[in-house]
C-alpha positions in Angstrom: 0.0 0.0 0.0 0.8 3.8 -0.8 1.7 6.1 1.4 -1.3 7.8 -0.4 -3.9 4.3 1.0 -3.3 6.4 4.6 -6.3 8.2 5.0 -5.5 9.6 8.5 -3.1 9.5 11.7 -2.3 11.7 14.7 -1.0 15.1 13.9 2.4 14.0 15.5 3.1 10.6 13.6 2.6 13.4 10.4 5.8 14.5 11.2 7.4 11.5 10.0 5.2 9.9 7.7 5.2 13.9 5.5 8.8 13.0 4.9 8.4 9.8 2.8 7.5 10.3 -0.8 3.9 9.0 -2.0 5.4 5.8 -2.6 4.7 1.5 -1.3 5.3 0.5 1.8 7.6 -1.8 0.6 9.6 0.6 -1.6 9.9 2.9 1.3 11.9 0.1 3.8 13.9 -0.6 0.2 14.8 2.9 0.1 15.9 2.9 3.8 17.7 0.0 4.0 19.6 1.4 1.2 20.8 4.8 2.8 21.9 2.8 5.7 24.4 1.2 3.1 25.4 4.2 1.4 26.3 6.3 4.7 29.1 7.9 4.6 31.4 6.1 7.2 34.3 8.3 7.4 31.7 11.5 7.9 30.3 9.5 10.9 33.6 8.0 12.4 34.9 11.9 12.2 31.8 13.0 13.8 33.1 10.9 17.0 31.3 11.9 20.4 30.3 15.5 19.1 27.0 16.9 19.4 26.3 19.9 18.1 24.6 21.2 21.7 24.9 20.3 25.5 22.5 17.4 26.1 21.8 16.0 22.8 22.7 12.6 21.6 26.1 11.5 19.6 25.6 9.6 16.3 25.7 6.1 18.3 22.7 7.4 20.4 20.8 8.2 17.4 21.5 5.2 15.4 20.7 3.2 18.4 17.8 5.2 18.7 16.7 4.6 15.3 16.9 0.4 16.3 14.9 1.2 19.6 12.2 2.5 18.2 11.9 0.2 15.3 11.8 -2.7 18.1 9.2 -1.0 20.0 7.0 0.4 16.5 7.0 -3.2 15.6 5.6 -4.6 18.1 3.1 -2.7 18.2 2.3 -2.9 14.6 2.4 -6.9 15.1 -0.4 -6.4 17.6 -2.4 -4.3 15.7 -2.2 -6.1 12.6 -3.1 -9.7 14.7 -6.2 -7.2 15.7 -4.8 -7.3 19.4 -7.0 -4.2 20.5 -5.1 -4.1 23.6 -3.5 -0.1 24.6 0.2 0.7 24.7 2.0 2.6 26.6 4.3 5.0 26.0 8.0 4.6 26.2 10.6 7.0 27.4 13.2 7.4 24.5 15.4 9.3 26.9 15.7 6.4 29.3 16.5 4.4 26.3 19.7 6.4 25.3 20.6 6.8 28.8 21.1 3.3 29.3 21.7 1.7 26.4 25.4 2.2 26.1 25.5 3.1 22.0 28.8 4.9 23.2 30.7 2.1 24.4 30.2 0.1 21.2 31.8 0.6 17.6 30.1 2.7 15.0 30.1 -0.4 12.5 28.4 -2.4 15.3 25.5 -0.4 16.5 24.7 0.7 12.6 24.4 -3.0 11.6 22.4 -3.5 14.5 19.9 -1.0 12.8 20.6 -2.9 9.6 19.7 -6.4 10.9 16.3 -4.3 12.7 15.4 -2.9 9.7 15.2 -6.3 7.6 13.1 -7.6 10.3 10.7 -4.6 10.2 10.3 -5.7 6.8 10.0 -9.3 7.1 7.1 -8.7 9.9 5.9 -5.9 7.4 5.7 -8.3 4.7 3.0 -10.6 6.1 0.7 -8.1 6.5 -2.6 -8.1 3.9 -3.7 -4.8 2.9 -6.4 -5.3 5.7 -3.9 -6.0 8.3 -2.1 -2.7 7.7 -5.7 -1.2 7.6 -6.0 -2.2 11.6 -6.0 0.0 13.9 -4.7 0.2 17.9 -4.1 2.5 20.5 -0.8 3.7 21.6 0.3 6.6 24.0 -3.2 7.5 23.7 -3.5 7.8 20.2 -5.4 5.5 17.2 -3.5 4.7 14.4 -3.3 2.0 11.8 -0.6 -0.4 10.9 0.1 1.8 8.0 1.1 4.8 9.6 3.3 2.9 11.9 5.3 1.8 9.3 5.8 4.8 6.9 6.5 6.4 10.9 9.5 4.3 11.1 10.7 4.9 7.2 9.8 8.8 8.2 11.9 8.7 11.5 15.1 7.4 10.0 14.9 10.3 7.4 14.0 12.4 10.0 16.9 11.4 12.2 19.6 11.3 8.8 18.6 15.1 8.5 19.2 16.4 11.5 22.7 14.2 11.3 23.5 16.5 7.5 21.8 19.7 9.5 23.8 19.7 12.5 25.8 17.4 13.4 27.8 17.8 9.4 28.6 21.3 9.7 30.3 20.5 13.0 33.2 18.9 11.1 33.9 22.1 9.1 33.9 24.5 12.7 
């Protein structure tokens, strides 16, 4: 299904999903899993620790990010699409990054981490029908169907690989 079949989701998941061209589902994972093999390495590795303000995560604690909230998005999609009309909570994101230890690993390792997550998104992805996607659940307070959860998660990583060219790039020309 098209970014386009989506015929509603919370104002806030719009945030992500606005940055994934009107393409399939499927096409949208392909296009992501393919950025995460063309990153630039050496940009990244130069990048180091630095963030480009007091507080905010390094490139580790985003990538590892990135695979956190895959894991926890597709869970949730795999109980909305089995029609599990159970609420989720809310996770804290923060707490994640705090103590996940992205820092003490390599680079290479915590990005093919996100690689391996990402292939199993779309494994899970690909058994949906188009009337599994079309389920719906609750999370954090909020309805929203199977669909929007996964153009979310293609959204978030573009999201997340802007802000690295925005501001974390420009810090290794300062």
């Amino acid at each position: 299904m098209k970014k386009s079949d989506l015929s509603w989701a919370p104002g806030y998941f719009n945030t992500y999903i606005n940055k994934v061209p009107d393409v399939e589902l499927t096409e949208a994972f392909a296009q992501s899993i393919s950025e995460l093999h063309n990153l630039d390495m050496a940009k990244l590795r130069s990048l180091g620790d630095q963030v480009y303000a007091p507080g905010k995560w390094t490139v580790r604690d985003i990538i590892q990010h990135l695979s956190d909230c895959e894991r926890v998005f597709a869970y949730r999609a795999l109980r909305f699409a089995r029609n599990d009309k159970t609420p989720m909570p809310s996770f804290d994101e923060n707490l994640f990054a705090e103590t996940a230890g992205a820092n003490t690993r390599p680079l290479e390792q915590v990005l093919e981490e996100l690689k391996l997550v990402r292939a199993s998104t779309i494994a899970l992805f690909d058994t949906f029908s188009d009337e599994s996607l079309l389920r719906t659940g609750v999370m954090a307070g909020m309805e929203l169907p199977v669909l929007a959860l996964g153009f979310t998660l293609a959204g978030h990583q573009i999201h997340h690989f802007d802000i690295l060219v925005e501001r974390y790039f420009p810090l290794l020309n300062a």
